[in-house]
Residue, then its C-alpha position, 0 to 999 in steps of 0.5 A: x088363497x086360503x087353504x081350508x081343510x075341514x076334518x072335523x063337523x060337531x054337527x055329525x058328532x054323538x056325545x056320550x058319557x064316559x059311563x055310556x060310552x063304557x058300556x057302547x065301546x064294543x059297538x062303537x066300529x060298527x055304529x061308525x061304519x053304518x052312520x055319516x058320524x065320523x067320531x063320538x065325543x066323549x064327556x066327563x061332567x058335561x064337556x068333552x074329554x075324549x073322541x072316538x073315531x074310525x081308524x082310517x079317520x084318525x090317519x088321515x088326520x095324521x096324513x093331513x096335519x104331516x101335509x100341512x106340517x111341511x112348508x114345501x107341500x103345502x107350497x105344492x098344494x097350493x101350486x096345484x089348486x092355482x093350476x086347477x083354478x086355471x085349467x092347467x090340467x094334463x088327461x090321465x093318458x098324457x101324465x101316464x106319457x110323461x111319467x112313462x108310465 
């Protein structure tokens, strides 16, 4: 089984140049939030050098790759899709029992 995470789509990217991207910085959280984007692309001479992405964005990035990072989580992971696939499932109500939540 692969384990595929996609973090990234060029297509839902907008590049600007460094000069465009100078004078859109200030509106660039609110375009985020109001379009499916989930960064822009900076470039310098036609090929990309910078993005710029939401903040919430950038950490789950960050939480993705420490996941990944961490061969015992990434076990875990793996575990739990397997469990899944299966239909070894627990209802909230059971796993809050277990917990003894």
């Amino acid at each position: 089984m692969l384990l595929y995470i996609d973090v990234y789509k060029r297509a839902l990217m907008t590049e600007l140049t460094i000069s465009e991207a100078r004078k859109a910085l200030l509106d660039l959280p609110e375009k985020l939030a109001r379009t499916p984007e989930r960064a822009v692309t900076i470039t310098r001479r036609g090929r990309p050098v910078l993005a710029v992405l939401p903040w919430e964005f950038y950490e789950s990035i960050i939480e993705t790759l420490d996941i990944l990072g961490d061969p015992e989580m990434v076990k875990a992971l793996r575990e739990s899709l397997e469990d899944l696939d299966r239909g070894r499932v627990v209802t909230n109500a059971e796993a809050k029992k277990r917990l003894r939540v």
